[in-house]
N, C-alpha and C positions, 0 to 999 in steps of 0.2 A: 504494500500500500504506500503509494508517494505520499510524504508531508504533507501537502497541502492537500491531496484528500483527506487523510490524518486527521489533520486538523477541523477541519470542517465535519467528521463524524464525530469527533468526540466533542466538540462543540453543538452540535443538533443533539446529540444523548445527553449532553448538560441539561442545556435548555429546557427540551422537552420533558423531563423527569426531573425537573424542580432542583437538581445538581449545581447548579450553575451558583454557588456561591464558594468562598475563601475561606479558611481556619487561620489566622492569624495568631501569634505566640506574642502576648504581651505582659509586660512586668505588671507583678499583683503588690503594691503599695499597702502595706497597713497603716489604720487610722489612728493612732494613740494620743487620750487625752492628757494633757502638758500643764493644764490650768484652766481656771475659769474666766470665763469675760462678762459684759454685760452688753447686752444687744439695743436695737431702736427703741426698744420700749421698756427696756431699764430692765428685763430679769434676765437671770443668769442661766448663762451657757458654756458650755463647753469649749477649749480653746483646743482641736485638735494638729498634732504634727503628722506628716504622711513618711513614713518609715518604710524602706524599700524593703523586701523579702528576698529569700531565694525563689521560690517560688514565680508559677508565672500562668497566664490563663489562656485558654484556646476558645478564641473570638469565631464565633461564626457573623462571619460581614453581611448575611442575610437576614438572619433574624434581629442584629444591631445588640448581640450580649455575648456573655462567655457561656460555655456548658461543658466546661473540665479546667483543674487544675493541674500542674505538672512541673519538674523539678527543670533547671537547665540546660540540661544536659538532652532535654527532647526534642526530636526533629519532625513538626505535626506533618503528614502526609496532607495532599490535595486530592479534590476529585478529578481533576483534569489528567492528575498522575495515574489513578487508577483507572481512570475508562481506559488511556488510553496504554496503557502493563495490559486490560485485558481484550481488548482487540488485539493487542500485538502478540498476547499469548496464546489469542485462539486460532490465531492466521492456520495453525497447519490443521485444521479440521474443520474440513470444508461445510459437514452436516449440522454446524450452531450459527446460529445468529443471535445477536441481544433481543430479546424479547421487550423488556422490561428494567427498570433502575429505579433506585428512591434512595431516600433517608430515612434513619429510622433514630428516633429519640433526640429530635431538635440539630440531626446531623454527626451525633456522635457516631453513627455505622453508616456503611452507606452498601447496599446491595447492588449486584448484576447479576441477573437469568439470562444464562444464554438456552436456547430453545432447539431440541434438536428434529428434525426433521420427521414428521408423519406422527403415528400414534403407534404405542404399542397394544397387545390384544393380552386382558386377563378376566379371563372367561367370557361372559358378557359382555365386560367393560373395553371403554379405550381409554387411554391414561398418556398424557402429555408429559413426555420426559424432560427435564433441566439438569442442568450442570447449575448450580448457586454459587455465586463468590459473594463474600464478606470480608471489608476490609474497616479498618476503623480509621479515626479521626482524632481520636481520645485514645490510644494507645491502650485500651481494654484487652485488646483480642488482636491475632495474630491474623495476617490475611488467610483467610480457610476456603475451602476449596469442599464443595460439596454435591449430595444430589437433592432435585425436587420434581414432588412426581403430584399432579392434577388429575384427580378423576374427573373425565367428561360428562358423566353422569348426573353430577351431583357436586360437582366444583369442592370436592375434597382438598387439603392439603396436604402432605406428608414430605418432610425435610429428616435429611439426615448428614450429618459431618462425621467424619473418621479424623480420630485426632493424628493421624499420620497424614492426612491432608492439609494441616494450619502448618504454617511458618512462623517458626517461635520469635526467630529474630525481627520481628515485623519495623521496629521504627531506626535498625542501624545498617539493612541492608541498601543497598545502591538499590535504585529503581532496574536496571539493567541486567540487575543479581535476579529481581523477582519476576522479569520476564522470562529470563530464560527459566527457572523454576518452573511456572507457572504450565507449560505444557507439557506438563509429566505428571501434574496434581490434575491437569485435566482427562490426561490420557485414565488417573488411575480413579476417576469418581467415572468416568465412561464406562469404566468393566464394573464398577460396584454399580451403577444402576441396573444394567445389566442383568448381575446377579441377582440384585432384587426385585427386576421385573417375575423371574424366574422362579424367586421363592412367592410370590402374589400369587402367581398359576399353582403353586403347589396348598396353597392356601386355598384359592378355589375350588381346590378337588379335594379335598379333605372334609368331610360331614362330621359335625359338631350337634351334642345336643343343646336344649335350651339353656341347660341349667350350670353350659360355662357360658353364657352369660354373667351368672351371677356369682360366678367365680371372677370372672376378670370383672364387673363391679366391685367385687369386694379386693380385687389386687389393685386399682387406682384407689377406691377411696377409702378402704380399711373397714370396710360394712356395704351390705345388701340388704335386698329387702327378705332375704332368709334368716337373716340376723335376729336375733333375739330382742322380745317385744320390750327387755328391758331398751337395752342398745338403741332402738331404733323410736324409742320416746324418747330419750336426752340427748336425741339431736337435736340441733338447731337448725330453725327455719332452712337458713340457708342450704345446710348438708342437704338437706331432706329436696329438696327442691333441685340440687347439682344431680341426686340422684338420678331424681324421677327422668329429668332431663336427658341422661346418662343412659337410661332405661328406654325412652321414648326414641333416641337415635340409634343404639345398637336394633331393635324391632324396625324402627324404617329401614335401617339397609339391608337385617339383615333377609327383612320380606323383600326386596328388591334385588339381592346378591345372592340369595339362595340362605338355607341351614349349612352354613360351611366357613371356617375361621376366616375368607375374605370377608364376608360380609359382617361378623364378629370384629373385624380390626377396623372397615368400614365404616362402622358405628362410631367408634373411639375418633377417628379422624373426622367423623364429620362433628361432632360435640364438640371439640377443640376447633374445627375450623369458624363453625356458627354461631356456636351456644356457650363453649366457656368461657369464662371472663377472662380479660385479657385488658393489657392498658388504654385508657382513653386517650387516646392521642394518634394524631397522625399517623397513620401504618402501625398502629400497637397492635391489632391483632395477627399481622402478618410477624412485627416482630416476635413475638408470643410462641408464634408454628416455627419460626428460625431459631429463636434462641435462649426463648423463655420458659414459663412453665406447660405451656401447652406441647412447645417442643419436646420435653420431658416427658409428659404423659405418653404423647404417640409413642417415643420410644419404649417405654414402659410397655404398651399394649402390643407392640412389636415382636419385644423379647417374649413376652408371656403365650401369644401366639408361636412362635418356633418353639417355645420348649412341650405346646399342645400336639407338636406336628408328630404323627405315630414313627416309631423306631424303626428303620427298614433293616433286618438282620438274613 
């Protein structure tokens, strides 16, 4: 790709996905009162000095404030840098294209879905494949390298990261270090999608009764509705209602997906994508499915499904 196309894509993906601002690294000043004074209208105030720190704050020039603090010694990354690390990292695979880009949490992460080509087939369903990158802004988290998979059906979500796919050194490496990186963490979330398209079909074909349902109910939330009528009177409002809820999605999918751990894991993803709570804010429910507690859960319901799958001896 010449520069000046370059430039002009990763400028149209700023743009268009609300990227398009700066993280600035400025000195954080403490305010220490020194003495008292007395103001226009004769009562007493504070006479503050402004005392430099070590310390220093990462400005997003969009929003007009800070939203992280940081020592020195840190070197905040741009978005400009990261669309354009992953165009450059995607160059040698021809079947992605960016889908999709945001911010998440006032800019402190900033996502890109690259979108692979066609749908894959698991039982019934078709399910839209991604490759996810996450890079940060705020030195949280290390550039990670992931998969995300959409049911068509039902606009499910389900994300998953392999910590062999983040880069720990995320705010000392050269830009130049993490492109070339970067297509070998693509090449290896490739074959893990893959594999877990493969484990969804094996999921599919597997018949479950009802009553792990209420088994994986009770391995998210530590109670069901088989639980004991002590147990399930001191709950609070709220449990009782995550349940039902909980209850009311595993039955839609799994009446639309069949009696079978897909349509069991089905359920779990769709709660987390629609129904569980997740932060109000800007993309907080997507961040939630990427890297929060909803993230959590599906994997939770994940593993609990494989270790359901029968033993082939």
């Amino acid at each position: 790709m010449e520069n000046l196309e370059l430039e002009q894509k990763v400028n149209e993906i700023l743009t268009s996905n609300g990227l398009d601002f700066s993280i600035l690294k400025v000195p954080l000043v403490a305010k220490v009162p020194v003495a008292n004074g007395i103001d226009d209208k004769g009562e007493i105030i504070p006479i503050v000095r402004g005392i430099e720190t070590d310390y220093f704050g990462l400005y997003n020039t969009k929003l007009g404030k800070v939203i992280h603090s940081v020592k020195g010694s840190y070197t905040p990354s741009q978005n400009k840098e990261i669309v354009e690390m992953v165009l450059k990292g995607s160059e040698p695979f021809g079947e992605l294209s960016i889908q999709t880009a945001g911010s998440l949490h006032e800019g402190r992460k900033v996502f890109i879905q690259l979108a692979l080509d066609g749908f894959a087939n698991v039982g019934n369903d078709k399910v839209k494949r991604y490759i996810t990158i996450i890079d940060s802004n705020d030195g949280s988290t290390g550039l990670s390298v992931g998969i995300g998979d959409l049911t068509m059906s039902c606009s499910n979500q389900f994300y998953q990261f392999n910590k062999a796919g983040t880069m720990k050194a995320r705010h000392t490496m050269s830009i130049d270090s993490k492109i070339k990186e970067l297509p070998y963490l693509i090449k290896e979330a490739l074959s893990s999608s893959m594999k877990l398209i493969e484990t969804y079909n094996k999921f599919a074909s597997t018949k479950v009764s009802r009553d792990l349902a209420n088994k994986m109910v009770n391995h998210l939330l530590g109670f069901d509705k088989t639980s004991s009528d002590t147990i399930l009177n001191e709950l609070k409002s709220r449990s009782t209602n995550a349940m039902e809820s909980l209850y009311t999605c595993i039955e839609t999918e799994m009446n639309g997906k069949g009696q079978n751990l897909w349509g069991l894991h089905s359920g779990v993803t769709r709660w987390t994508t629609h129904e569980k709570s997740a932060p109000r804010r800007e993309n907080g429910r997507l961040e939630s499915s990427m890297m929060g507690t909803n993230y959590r859960t599906n994997q939770s319901s994940l593993e609990f499904c494989l270790d359901s799958l029968p033993v082939l001896v």
